[in-house]
DSSP file (Angstrom, degrees, kcal/mol; ACC not computed):
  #  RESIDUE AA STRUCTURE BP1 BP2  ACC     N-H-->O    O-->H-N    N-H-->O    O-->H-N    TCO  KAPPA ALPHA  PHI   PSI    X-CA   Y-CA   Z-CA
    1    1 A X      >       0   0    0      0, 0.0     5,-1.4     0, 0.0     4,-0.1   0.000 360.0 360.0 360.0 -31.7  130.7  153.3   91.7
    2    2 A X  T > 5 +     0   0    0      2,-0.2     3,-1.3     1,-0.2     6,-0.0   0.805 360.0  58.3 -65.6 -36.1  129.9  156.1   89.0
    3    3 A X  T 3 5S+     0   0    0      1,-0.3    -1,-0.2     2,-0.1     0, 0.0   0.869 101.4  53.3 -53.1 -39.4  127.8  157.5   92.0
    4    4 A X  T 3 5S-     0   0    0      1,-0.1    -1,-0.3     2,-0.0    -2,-0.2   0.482 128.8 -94.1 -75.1 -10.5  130.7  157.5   93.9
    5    5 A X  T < 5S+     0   0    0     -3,-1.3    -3,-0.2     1,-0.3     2,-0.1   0.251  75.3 143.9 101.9   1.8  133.0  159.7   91.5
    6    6 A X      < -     0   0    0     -5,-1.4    -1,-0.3     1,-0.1     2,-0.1  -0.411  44.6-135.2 -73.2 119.5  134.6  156.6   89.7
    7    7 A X     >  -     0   0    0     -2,-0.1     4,-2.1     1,-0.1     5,-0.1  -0.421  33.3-105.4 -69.3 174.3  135.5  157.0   85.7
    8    8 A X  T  4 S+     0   0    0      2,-0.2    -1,-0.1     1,-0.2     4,-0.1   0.536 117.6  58.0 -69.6  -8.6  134.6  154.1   83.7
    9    9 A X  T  > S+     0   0    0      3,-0.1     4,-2.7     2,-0.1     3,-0.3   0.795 102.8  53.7 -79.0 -59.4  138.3  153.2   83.5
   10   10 A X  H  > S+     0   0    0      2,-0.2     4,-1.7     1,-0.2     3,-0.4   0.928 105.8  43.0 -53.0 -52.7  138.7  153.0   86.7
   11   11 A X  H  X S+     0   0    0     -4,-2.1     4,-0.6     1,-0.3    -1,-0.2   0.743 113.4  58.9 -41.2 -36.0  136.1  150.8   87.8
   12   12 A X  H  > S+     0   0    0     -3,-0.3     4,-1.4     1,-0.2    -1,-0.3   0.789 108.4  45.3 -73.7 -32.2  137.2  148.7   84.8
   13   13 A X  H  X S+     0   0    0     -4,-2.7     4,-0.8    -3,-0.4    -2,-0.2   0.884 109.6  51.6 -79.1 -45.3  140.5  148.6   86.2
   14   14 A X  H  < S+     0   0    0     -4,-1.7     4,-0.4     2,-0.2    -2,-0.2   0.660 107.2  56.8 -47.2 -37.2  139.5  147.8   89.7
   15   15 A X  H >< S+     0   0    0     -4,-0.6     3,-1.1    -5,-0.2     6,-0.2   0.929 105.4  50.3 -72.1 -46.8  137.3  144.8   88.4
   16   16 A X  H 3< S+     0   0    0     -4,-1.4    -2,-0.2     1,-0.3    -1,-0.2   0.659 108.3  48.8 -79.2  -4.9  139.8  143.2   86.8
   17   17 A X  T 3< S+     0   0    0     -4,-0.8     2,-0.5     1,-0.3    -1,-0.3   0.478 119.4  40.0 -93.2  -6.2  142.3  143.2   89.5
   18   18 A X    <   +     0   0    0     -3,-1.1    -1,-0.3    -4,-0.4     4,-0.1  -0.981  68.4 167.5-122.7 112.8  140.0  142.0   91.7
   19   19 A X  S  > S+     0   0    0     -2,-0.5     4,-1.3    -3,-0.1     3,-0.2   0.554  72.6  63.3-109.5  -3.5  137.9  139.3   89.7
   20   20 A X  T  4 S+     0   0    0      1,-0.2    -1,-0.1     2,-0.2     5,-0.1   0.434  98.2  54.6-107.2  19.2  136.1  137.8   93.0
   21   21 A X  T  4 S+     0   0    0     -6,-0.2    -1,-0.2     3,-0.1    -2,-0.1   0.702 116.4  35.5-100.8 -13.5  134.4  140.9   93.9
   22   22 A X  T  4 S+     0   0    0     -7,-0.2     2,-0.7    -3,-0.2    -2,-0.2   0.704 115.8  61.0-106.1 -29.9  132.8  141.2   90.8
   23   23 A X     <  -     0   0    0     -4,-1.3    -1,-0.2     1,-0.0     2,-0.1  -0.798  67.6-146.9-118.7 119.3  132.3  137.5   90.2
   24   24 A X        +     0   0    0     -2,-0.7     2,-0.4    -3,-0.1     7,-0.1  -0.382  38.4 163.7 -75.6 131.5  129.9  134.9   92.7
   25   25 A X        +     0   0    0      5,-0.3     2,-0.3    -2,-0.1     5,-0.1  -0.999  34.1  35.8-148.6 158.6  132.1  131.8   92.2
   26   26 A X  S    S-     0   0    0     -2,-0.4     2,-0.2     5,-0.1    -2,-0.0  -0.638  91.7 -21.0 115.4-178.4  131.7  128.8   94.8
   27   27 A X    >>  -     0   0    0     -2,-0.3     3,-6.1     1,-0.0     4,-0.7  -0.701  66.6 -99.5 -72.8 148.2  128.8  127.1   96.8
   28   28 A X  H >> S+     0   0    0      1,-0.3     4,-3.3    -2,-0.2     3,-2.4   0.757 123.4  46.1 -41.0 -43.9  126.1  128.3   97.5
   29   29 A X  H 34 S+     0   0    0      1,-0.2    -1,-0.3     2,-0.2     4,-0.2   0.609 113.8  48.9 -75.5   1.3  127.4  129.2  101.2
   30   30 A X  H <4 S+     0   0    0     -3,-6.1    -5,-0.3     2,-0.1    -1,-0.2   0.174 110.2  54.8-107.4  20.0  130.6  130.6  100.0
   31   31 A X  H <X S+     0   0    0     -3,-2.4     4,-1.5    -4,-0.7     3,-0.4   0.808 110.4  50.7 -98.4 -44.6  128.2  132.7   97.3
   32   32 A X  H  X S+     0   0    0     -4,-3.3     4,-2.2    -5,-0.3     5,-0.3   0.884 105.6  46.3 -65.1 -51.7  126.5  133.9  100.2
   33   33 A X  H  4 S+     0   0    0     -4,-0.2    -1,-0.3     1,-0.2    -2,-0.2   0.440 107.7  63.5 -82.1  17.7  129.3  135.2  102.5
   34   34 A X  H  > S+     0   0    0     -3,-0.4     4,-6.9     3,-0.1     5,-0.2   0.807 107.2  40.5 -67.8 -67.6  130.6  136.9   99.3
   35   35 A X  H  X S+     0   0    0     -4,-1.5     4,-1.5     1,-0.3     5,-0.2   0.974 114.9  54.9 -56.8 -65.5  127.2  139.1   99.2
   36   36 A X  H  X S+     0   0    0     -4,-2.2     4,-1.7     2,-0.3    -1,-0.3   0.773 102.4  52.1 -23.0 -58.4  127.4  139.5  102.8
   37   37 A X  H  > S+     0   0    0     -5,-0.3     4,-1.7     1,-0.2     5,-0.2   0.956 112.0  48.1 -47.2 -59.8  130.9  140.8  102.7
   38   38 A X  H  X S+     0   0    0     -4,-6.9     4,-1.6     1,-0.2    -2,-0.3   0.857 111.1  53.3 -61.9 -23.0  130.0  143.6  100.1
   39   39 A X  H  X S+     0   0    0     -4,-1.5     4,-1.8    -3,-0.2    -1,-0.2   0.885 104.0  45.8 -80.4 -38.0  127.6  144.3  101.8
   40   40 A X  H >< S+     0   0    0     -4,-1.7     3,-0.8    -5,-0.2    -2,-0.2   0.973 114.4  52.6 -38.8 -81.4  129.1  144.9  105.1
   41   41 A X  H >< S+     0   0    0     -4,-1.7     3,-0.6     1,-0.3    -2,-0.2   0.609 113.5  44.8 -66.6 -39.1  131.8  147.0  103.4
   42   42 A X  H 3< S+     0   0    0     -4,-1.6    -1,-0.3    -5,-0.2    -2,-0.2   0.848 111.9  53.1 -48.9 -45.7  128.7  149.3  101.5
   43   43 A X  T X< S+     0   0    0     -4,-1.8     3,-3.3    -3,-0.8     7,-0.2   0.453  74.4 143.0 -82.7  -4.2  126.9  149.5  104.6
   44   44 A X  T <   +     0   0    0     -3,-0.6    -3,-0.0     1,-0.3    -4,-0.0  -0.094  69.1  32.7 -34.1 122.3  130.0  150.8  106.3
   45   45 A X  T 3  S+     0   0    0      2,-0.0     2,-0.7     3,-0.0    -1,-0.3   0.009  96.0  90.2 100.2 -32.2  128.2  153.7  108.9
   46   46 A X    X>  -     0   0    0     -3,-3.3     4,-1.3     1,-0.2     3,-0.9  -0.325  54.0-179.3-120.7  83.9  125.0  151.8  109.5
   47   47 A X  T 34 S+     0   0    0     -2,-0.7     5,-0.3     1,-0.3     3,-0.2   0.730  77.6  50.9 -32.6 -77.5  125.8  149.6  112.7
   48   48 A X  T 3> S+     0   0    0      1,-0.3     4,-3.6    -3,-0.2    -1,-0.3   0.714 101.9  50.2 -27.0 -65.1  122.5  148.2  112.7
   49   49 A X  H <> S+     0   0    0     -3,-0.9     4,-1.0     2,-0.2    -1,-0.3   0.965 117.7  47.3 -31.4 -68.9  121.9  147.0  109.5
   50   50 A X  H  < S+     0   0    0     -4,-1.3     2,-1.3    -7,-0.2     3,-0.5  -0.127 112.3  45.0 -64.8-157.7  125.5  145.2  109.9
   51   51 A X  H  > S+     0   0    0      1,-0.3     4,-3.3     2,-0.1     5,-0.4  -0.324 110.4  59.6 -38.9 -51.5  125.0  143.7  113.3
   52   52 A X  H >X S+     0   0    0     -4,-3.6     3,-4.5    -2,-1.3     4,-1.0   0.736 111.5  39.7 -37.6-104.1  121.5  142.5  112.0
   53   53 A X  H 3X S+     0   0    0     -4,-1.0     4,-0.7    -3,-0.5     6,-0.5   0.329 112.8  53.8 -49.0 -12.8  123.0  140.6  109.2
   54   54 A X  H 34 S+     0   0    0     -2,-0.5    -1,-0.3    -3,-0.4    -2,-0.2   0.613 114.3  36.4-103.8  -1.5  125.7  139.3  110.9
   55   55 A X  H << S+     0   0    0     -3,-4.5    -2,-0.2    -4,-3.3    -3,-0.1   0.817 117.9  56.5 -79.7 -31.1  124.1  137.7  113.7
   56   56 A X  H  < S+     0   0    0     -4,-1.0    -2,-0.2    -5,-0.4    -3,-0.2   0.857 133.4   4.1 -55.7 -62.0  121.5  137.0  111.5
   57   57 A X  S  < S-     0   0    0     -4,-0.7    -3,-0.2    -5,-0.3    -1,-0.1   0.593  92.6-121.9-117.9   2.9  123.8  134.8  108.6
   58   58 A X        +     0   0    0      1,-0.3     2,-0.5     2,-0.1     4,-0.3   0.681  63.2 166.1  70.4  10.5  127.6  135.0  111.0
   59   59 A X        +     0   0    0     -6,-0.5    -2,-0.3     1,-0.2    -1,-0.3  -0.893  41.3  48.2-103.7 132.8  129.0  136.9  107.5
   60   60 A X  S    S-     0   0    0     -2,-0.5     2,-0.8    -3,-0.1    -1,-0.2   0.528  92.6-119.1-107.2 153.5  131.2  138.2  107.4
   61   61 A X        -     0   0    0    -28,-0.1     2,-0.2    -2,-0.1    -2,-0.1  -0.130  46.0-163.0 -36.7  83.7  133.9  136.1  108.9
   62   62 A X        -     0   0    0     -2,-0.8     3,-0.1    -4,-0.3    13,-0.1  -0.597  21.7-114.4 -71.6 129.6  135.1  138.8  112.3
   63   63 A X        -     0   0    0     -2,-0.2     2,-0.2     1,-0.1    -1,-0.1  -0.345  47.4 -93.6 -35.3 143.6  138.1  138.8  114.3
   64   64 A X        -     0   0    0      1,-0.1     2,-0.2     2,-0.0    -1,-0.1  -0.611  54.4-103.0 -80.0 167.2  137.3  137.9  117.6
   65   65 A X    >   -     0   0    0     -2,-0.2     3,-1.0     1,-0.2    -1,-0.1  -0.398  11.9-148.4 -75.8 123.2  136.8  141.7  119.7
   66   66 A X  T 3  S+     0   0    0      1,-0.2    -1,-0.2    -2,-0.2     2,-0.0   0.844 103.7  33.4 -60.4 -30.2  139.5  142.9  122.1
   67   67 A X  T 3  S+     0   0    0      2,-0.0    -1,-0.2     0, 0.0     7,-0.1  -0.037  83.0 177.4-126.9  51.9  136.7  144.6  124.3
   68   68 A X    <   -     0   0    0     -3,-1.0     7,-0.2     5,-0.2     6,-0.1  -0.252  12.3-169.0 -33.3 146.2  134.0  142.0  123.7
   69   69 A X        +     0   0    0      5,-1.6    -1,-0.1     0, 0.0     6,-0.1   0.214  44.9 118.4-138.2  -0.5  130.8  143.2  126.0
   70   70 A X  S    S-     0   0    0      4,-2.4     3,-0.2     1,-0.1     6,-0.1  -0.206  81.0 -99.3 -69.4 164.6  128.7  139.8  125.6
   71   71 A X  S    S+     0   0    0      1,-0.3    -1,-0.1     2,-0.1     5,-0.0   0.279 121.6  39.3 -64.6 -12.7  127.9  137.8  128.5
   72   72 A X  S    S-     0   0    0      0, 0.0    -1,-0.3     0, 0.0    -4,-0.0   0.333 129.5 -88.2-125.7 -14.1  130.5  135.1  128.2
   73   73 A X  S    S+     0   0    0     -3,-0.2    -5,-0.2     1,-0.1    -2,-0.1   0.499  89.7 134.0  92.3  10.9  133.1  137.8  127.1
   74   74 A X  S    S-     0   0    0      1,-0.1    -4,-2.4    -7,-0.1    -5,-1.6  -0.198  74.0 -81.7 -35.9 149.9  132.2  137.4  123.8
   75   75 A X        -     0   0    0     -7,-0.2     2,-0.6    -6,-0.1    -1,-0.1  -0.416  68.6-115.3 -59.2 123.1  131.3  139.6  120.4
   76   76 A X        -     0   0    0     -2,-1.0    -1,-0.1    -6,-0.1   -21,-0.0  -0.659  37.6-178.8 -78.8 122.6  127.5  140.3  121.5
   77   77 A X        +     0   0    0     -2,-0.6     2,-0.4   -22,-0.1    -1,-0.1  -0.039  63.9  48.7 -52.5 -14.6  124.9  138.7  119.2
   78   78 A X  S    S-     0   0    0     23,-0.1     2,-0.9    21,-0.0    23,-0.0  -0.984  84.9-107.5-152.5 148.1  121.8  140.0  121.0
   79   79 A X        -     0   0    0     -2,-0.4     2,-0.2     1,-0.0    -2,-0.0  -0.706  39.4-131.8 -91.2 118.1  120.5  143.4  122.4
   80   80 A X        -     0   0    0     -2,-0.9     2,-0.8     1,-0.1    -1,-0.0  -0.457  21.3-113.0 -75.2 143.9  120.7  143.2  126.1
   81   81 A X        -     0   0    0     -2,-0.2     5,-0.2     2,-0.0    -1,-0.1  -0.707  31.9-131.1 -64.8  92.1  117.4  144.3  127.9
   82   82 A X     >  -     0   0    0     -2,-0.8     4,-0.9     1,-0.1     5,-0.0   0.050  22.1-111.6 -37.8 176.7  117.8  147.7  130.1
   83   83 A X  H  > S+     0   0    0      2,-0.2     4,-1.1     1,-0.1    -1,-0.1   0.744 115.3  59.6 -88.9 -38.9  116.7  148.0  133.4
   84   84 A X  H  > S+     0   0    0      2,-0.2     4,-1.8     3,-0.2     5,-0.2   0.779 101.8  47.7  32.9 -94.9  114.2  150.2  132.3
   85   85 A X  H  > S+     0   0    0      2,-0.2     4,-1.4     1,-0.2    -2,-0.2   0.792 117.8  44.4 -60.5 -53.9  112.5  148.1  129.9
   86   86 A X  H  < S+     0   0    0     -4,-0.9    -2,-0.2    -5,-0.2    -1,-0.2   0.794 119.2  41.5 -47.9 -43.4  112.4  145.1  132.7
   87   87 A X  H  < S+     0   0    0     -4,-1.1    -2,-0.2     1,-0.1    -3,-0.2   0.925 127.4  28.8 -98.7 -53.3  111.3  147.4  135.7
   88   88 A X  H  < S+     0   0    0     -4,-1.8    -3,-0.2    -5,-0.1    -2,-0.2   0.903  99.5  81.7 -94.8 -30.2  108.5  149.7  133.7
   89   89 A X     <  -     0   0    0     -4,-1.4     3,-0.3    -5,-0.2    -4,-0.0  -0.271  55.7-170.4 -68.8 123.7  107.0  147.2  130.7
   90   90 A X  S    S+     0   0    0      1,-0.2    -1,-0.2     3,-0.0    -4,-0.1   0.262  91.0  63.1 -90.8  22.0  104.2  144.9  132.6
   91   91 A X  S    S+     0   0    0      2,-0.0    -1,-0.2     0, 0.0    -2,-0.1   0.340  78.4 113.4-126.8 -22.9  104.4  143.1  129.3
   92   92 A X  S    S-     0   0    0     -3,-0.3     2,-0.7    -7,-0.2     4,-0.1  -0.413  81.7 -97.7 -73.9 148.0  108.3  142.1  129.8
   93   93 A X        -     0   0    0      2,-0.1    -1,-0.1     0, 0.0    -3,-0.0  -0.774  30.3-132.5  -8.1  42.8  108.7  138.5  130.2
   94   94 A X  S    S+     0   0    0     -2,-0.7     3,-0.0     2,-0.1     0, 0.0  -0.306 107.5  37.7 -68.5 138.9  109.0  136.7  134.3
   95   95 A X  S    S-     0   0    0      2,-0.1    -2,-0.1     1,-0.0     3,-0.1   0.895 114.1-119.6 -69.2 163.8  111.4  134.9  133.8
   96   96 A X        -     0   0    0      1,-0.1    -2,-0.1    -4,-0.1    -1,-0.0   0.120  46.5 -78.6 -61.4 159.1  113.5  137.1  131.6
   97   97 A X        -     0   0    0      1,-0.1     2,-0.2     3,-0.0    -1,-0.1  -0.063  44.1-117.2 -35.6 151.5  114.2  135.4  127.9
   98   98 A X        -     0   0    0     -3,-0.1     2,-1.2     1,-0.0    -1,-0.1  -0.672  41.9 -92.4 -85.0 166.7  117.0  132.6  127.4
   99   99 A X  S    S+     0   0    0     -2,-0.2     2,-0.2     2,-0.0     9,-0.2  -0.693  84.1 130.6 -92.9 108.0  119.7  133.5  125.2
  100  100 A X        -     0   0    0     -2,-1.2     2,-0.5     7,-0.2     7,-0.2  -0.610  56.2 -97.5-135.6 161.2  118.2  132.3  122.6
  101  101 A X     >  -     0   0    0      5,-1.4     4,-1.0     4,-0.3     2,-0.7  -0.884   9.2-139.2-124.0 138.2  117.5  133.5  119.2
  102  102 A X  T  4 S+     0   0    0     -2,-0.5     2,-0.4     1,-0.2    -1,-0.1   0.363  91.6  87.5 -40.0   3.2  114.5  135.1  117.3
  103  103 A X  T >4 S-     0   0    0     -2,-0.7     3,-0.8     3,-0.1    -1,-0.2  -0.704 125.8 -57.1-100.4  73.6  115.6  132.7  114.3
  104  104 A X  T 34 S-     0   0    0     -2,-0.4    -2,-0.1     1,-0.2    -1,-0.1   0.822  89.1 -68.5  31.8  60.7  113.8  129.8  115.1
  105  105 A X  T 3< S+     0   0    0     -4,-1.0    -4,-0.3     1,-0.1    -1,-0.2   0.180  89.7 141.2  69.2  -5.4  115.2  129.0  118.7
  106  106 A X    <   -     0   0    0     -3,-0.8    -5,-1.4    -5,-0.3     2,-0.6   0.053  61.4 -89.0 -49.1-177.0  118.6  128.2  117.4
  107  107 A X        -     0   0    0     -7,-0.2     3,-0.3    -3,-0.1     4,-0.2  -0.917  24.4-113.8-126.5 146.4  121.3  129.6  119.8
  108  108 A X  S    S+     0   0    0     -2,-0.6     2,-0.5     1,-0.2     3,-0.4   0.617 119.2  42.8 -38.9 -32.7  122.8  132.9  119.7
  109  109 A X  S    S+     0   0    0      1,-0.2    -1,-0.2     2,-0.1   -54,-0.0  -0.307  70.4 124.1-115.4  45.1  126.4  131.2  118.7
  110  110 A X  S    S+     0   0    0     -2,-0.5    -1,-0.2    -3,-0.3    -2,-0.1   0.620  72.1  63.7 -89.6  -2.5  125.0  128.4  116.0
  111  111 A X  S    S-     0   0    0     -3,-0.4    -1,-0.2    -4,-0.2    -2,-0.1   0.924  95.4-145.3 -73.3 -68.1  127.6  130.1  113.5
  112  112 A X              0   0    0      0, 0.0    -1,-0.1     0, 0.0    -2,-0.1   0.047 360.0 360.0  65.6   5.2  130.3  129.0  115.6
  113  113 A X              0   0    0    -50,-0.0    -3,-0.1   -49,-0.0    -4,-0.1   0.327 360.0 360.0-106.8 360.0  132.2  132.5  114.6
């Protein structure tokens, strides 16, 4: 926060009005989507990073998307293949993946969120 332009008053002031930003309180899975939330909100600007890590743990908790672009009409979870990549790679898969995920086969929507 000092990085950021913050006196030491301030910060101080900020913690203490907010004591559950500062402070992991819970089970373990509500410990998690804590870190996950700051982290989202730090990472603000690098889309990747966030979309990794929330398909990856479902944190932080999203509204669903007015202009969802997923397959079902859904937030998308998975990097759709170009036509490109299908048509030039002789490497590409016949037939194409299921929608599936690279986390040990679980499926793309095992958060439920």
């Amino acid at each position: 926060m000092t990085l950021a332009g913050l006196t030491t008053d301030q910060i101080t002031a900020y913690l203490t009005a907010n004591p559950t930003v500062a402070t992991l309180t819970g089970t373990t899975e509500q410990k998690i989507a804590q870190i996950i939330t700051q982290k989202y909100i730090a990472f603000t600007g690098n889309g990747r990073e966030l979309w990794n890590d929330y398909r990856r743990t479902g944190y932080p908790v999203l509204q669903p998307s007015q202009n969802a672009a997923g397959i079902d009409g859904t937030r998308p979870v998975r990097a759709v293949y170009i036509n490109n990549e299908i048509q030039r790679n002789p490497n590409f898969p016949n037939p194409a993946p299921n929608q599936t995920s690279a986390f040990g086969g679980m499926s793309i929507n095992s958060h439920g969120r």
